[in-house]
C-alpha positions, 0 to 999 in steps of 0.5 A, spaced: 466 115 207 459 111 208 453 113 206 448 114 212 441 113 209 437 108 214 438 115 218 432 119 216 432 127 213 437 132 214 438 135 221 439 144 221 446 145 222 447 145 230 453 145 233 460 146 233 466 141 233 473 142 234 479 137 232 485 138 236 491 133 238 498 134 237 501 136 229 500 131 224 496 126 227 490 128 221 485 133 224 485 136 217 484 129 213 479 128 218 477 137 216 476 135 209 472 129 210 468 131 213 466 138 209 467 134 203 472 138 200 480 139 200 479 146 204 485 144 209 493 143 207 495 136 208 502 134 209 506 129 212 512 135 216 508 137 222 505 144 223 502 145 217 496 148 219 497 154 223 490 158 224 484 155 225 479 154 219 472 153 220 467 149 215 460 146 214 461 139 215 455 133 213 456 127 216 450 122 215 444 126 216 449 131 222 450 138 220 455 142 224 461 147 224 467 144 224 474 147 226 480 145 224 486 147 229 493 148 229 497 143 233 497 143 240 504 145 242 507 145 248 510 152 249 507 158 253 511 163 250 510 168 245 513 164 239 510 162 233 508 155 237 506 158 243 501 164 240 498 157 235 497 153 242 493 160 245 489 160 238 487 152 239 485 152 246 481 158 245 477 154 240 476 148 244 473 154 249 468 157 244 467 150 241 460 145 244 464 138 243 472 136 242 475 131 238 482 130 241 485 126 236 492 122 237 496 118 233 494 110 234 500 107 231 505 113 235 501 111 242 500 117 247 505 121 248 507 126 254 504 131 250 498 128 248 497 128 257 498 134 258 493 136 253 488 131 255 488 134 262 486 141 259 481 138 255 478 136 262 478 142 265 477 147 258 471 143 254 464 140 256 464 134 252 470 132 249 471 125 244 477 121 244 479 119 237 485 114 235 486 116 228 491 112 224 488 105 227 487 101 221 492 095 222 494 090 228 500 096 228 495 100 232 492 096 236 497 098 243 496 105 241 488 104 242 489 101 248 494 106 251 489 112 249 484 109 254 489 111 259 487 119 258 481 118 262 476 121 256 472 114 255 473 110 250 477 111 244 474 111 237 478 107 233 478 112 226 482 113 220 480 119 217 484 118 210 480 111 209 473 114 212 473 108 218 470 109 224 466 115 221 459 110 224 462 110 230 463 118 230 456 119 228 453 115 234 456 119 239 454 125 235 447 124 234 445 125 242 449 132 242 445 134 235 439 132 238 441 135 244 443 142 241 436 142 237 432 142 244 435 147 246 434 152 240 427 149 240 426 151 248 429 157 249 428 160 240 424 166 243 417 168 238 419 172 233 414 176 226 408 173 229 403 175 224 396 177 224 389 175 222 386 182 220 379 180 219 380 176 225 381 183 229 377 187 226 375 191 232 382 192 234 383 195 228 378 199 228 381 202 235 385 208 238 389 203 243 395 201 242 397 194 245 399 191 251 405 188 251 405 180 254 408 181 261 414 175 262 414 170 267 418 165 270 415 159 264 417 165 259 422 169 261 424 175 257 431 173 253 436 178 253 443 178 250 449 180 253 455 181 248 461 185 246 468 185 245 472 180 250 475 184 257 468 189 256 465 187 262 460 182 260 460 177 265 462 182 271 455 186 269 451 179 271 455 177 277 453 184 279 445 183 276 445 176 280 448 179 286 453 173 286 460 171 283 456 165 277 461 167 272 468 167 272 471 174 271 478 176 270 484 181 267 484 176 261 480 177 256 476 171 253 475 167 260 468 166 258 466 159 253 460 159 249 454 162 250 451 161 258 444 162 259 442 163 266 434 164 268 434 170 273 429 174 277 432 181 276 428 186 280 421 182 279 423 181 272 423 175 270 429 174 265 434 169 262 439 172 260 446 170 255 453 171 257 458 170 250 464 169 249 468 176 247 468 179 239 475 180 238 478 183 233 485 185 232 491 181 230 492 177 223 492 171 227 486 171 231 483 172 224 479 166 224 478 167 232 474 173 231 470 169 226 468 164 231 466 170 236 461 173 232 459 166 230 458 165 237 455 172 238 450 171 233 447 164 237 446 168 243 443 174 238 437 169 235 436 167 242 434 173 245 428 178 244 433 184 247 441 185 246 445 189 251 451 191 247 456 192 253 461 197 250 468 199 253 468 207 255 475 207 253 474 204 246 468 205 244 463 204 237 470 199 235 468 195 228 466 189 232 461 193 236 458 195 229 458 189 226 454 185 232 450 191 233 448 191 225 447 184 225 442 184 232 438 189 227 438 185 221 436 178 225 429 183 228 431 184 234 430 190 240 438 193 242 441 196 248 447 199 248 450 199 255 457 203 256 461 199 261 466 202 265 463 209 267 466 210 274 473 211 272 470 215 267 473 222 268 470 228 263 463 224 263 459 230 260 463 231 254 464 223 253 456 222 253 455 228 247 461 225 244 458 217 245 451 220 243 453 224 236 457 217 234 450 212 236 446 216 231 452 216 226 454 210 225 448 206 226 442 210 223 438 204 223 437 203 230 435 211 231 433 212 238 435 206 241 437 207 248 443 208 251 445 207 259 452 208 262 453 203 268 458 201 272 459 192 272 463 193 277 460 198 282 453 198 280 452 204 278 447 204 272 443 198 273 436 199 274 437 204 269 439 199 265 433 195 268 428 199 265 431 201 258 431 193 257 423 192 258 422 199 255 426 195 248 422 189 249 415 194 250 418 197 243 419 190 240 412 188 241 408 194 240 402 194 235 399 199 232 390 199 230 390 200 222 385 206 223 390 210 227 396 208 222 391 210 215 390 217 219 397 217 220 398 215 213 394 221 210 397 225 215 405 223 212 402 223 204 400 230 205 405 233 208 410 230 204 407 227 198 411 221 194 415 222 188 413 221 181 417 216 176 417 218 169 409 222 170 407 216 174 405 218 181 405 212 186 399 213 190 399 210 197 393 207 199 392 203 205 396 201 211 396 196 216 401 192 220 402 185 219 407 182 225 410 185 231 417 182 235 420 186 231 414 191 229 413 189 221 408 194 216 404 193 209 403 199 205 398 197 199 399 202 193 401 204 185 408 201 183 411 198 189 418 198 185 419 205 183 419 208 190 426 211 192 428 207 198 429 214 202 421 215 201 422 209 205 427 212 210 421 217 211 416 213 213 420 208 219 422 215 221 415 218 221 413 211 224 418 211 230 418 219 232 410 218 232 409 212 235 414 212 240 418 206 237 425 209 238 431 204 237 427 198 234 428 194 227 422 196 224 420 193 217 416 196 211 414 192 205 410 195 200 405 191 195 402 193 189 394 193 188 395 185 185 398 183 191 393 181 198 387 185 198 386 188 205 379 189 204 378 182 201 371 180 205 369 188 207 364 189 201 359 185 199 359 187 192 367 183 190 365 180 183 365 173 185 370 171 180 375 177 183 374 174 190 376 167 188 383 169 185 384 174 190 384 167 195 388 163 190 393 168 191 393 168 198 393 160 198 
């Protein structure tokens, strides 16, 4: 493969590339090259591969994901060859851009046909490629590809690295594409504080007023789940119209969807994901590329709505998503779908609740609302506890009221004392909010027990209404930022000048 240097620095990986086509015309030669390692089979006996194998791919500056396919074959059943095909397009479903690959020097088959028209149906972008093409012998191949209705062909051979340049030029807009797209809807999250700037603030009793959304900055809310739980019926009922395809099937939607809505008076974009899967071997890779997807929608969100099935509740991947949009900082909801063919609902509801604080601890207090997608049953609620989460999220706290509270915390329960040596907590502030983030100044910061930790979050949350949100804690000793820095005129010069230093 050429080097691409002329093309400036390297790009963040940005979207997500599915190689389909018919068994053996070199989608996993091209896999290879493109992650620049042997991580797919290649042989010459058709359908060697038969999951989906998922890479980071370099091409020039370009980071993407790529996946590479089993063969699209042309079976429905429940065969081997039929389970690959429904595997195959559902990567095509969940991938931003395909590149249909067919063998130039065989030319186009019926099956490459009917798969072309799929793609037509099934993808937003798809890019033609006639792979083998190096030779005359290609040549009329080439040119029948043109007979697929899906542009014009890249002539390509993935085993020499020819066409790669052109490959490149038709991906660059979509990188660029995906980049804007991350830059205009990425919310704004660990925003920091300028504590000498805010001095009379901090000085206070007043909790901070959360910034209110507005049309131009809409609150950003994720709807994710496992597939068939009702996430896109849930915003077709919010909406009040049918926007989102829904059905019986699991996994109907592709990708992550925004829509920008005005939901009650609230201006909200709220995301539709493709389904977390779990279950069989074979949808192995699948659930990965789910959880992939799910994790796009939870960096694009302030709030994440885990829609649950009242059946089946709190499964693995509902833990997994749930743990992931906390680790990512962001406000969670829990909403279990399906209320109204619920028929012991009160003991359902203590048993749904026992199971929430079990299993995640981390998210202690968050909110958890029964609705009905189908109904509507449940939805203001929902509403309300959504805007609850987002105040939560941005809740900022003045440093006069958390060192009372400190005091309050050390008294009743003071810190250990590692080999005689007492950690003595000093001085407490909070240095960011969405999600909520607090520094504590104090004696030997890495000896203190991650219980007395857990102590002090909870303490935090129970006593200043902050239920359900991620909150950070980091402790720092007495050489790190000095918070007094600038309050006291006696600071020996050559002290504040290395306090600076460090700052800088």
């Amino acid at each position: 493969m050429r080097a691409f240097h002329s093309y400036g620095k390297f790009r963040p990986m940005s979207f997500t590339l599915a190689i389909v086509g018919r068994p053996n015309v070199g989608k996993s030669t091209l896999f290879n090259r493109l992650v620049g390692k042997k991580l797919a089979l290649v042989d010459d006996q058709p359908g060697v591969t038969r999951d989906l194998r998922e890479g980071e791919a370099r091409l020039g500056d370009l980071r993407f994901t790529v996946i590479d396919s089993a063969g699209l074959e042309d079976a429905t059943d429940n065969s081997l060859e039929g389970r690959m095909r429904r595997l195959t397009e559902r990567a095509v479903e969940m991938a931003d851009v395909c590149l249909f690959m067919i063998d130039a020097r065989t030319g186009v088959t019926p099956t490459d046909e009917v798969f072309a028209e799929i793609l037509r149906k099934k993808s937003a972008h798809v890019i033609l490629a006639a792979n083998k093409s190096e030779g005359s012998a290609a040549d009329a191949g080439v040119l029948e590809a043109y007979g697929l209705g899906l542009g014009e062909p890249i002539r390509m051979s993935g085993e020499h690295g020819e066409g790669m340049n052109d490959l490149y030029s038709e991906l660059l807009p979509v990188s660029e594409k995906f980049e804007k797209l991350a830059a205009e809807t990425a919310p704004l999250t660990d925003v920091e504080f300028d504590e000498e700037a805010d001095e009379e603030f901090n000085a206070g009793e007043e909790i901070a007023a959360t910034p209110v959304p507005t049309m131009e900055k809409p609150l950003q809310v994720a709807v994710v789940g496992r597939p068939n739980a009702g996430k896109s019926t849930l915003i077709n009922k919010i909406l009040g119209e049918d926007r989102l395809l829904t059905g019986p099937e699991a996994g109907i939607t592709r990708d992550a969807i925004s829509l920008k809505i005005d939901w009650s008076g609230t201006p909200m974009r709220i995301f539709d994901t493709a389904g977390m899967r779990k279950k069989a071997k074979v949808q192995e890779k699948l659930e990965k590329l789910s959880v992939s997807d799910g994790l796009r929608a939870v960096k694009f969100a302030e709030v994440v709505v885990i829609l649950l099935d009242a059946a089946i509740p709190f499964e693995q991947q509902d833990l997994r998503i749930a743990d992931l949009a906390a680790r990512e900082g962001r406000a969670v909801v829990v909403a279990v779908n399906k209320w109204d063919i619920e028929d012991e609902k009160q003991e359902k509801l203590k048993a749904l609740k026992e199971a929430f604080e079990r299993l995640l601890p981390q998210l202690r207090g968050a909110p958890l609302i029964t609705v009905s997608a189908k109904t509507g049953r449940g939805l203001e609620r929902l509403h309300d506890a959504i805007l609850r989460a987002h105040d939560v999220w941005n809740r900022r706290i003045p440093t006069a009221a958390l060192n009372r509270w400190l005091a309050g915390m050390l008294e009743q329960h003071p810190p250990p004392a590692p080999q005689g040596k007492r950690i003595k907590l000093r001085y407490m502030t909070q240095a960011k909010t969405r999600p909520p983030g607090f520094v504590v100044m104090c004696s030997h910061p890495d000896k203190m027990p991650e219980s007395y930790n857990r102590y002090l979050i909870n303490g935090l949350r129970d006593d200043f209404n902050m239920p359900g949100t991620p909150i950070r804690l980091t402790l720092r000793g007495q050489g790190d930022k000095n918070p007094y820095k600038g309050k006291k005129k006696s600071t020996p010069s050559r002290l504040r000048k290395h306090i600076e230093g460090r700052r800088g």
